[in-house]
C-alpha angles and dihedrals in degrees: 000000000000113000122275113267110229111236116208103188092177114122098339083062116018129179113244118202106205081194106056110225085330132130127167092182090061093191111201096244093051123017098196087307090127097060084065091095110045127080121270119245109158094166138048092239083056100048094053085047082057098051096052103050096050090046095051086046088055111266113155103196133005126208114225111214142122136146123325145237125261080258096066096255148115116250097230104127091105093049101063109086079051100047081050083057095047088050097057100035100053107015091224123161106257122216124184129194091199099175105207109357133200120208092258092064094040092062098043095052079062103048091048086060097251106163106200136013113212092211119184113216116199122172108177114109092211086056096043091058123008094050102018088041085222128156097215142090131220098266074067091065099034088053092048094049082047088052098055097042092059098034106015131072126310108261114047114177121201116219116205105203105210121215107003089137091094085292101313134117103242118153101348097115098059085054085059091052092042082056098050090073099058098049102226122208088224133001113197122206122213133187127223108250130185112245113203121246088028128117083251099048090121097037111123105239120222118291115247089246094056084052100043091042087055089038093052091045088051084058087053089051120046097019137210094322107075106058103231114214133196101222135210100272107082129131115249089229092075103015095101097041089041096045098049092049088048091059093030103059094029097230093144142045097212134035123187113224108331126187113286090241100061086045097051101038080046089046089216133193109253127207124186097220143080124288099240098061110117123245093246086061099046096068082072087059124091 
């Protein structure tokens, strides 16, 4: 297995919360803390000013998120004849983190050109309702993810939170086997992280080794042909052990952000994208 390629988003590829630093869901691990760092465009005409000026300083993609509904979704719906426009003005690579689809958005987040969906697939009860506050099961999430694979864009690519059960691995590997029949492109992999000022701020996150050894299973089961990714959302109190043993031991293909120093002593391939951008549409990058 070749080496992971270490993916830097940052200003080539920036988040983009169409909610400002507001959340209706307010899940207990987060309460609206990881919108902090995207840029804020609250309105369509903003969101299309966003999009020009990263696109005339050299972005090559954006991905389109902010805080959900009580419904578990993102309130796009207003911002699609904009996001088309944004499509065909300045040919940038489109992510979406949707949260919970019908078929009627899915559909509408392809025929506006969107290019991935970022779609985050839970499937423990206790998570779903106790720490999201969601009235919906996991049949909810699998039946949205299904949805946007038969009427959304083309690349859908599934996110297995790790650890939201108050830290602890729960039903995370069935998900992985749930997964295995539908033959993902990528599956990435996050890791639950404390988020000062939330219900879950002293919660122990899971250990490197709990998240390698799932990790590792996921490998068994599904094989070489769905890329696996670590993705951005990691705790500092195991992202250098993690990381290194990540590149180290080559379990993955893609690695969000790791330290400078395994980069550079792995001398690893970097790409200035997100890690969900499929390998078709990473030749058109620099």
């Amino acid at each position: 297995m070749p080496k992971p390629k270490a993916f830097l988003p940052a200003w080539r590829f920036p988040a983009i919360s169409i909610t400002g630093r507001s959340c209706s869901l307010g899940c207990d691990y987060c309460r609206g803390r990881y919108l902090s760092g995207m840029i804020e465009a609250e309105t369509p005409k903003k969101l299309y000013e966003v999009a020009r000026i990263v696109a005339r300083k050299g972005a090559k993609g954006i991905l389109i998120s902010g805080g959900f509904t009580e419904e578990g979704r993102l309130p796009i719906e207003p911002f699609i004849p904009i996001i088309k426009q944004v499509k065909r003005d300045f040919n940038l690579i489109i992510s979406v983190h949707s949260g919970i689809v019908d078929e009627s958005l899915a559909s509408k987040l392809r025929e506006a050109g969107v290019d991935i969906v970022d779609y985050e697939l839970v499937i423990d009860p206790m998570v779903i309702r106790k720490l999201k506050h969601l009235r919906k099961s996991p049949d909810d999430f699998l039946k949205g993810y299904d949805l946007l694979l038969k009427h959304g864009p083309p690349h859908v690519a599934p996110h297995i939170p790790i650890g939201l059960n108050n830290g602890r691995l729960s039903r995370e590997e069935e998900l992985v086997e749930l997964l295995k029949g539908y033959d993902p492109y990528i599956v990435i992999f996050l890791v639950f992280t404390p988020a000062r000022g939330t219900p879950m701020e002293k919660v122990k996150p899971p250990d490197a080794g709990e998240v390698i050894g799932l990790i590792k299973r996921c490998r068994h089961l599904i094989g070489g042909k769905s890329l696996l990714s670590m993705g951005c959302m990691r705790p500092w109190s195991i992202k250098p052990i993690l990381d290194r043993m990540l590149i180290e031991q080559e379990i993955v293909d893609r690695i969000v952000n790791p330290p400078p120093s395994l980069m550079n002593a792995h001398n690893l391939e970097r790409v200035e994208a997100c890690c969900s951008v499929p390998e078709k549409l990473l030749h058109g990058l620099p």
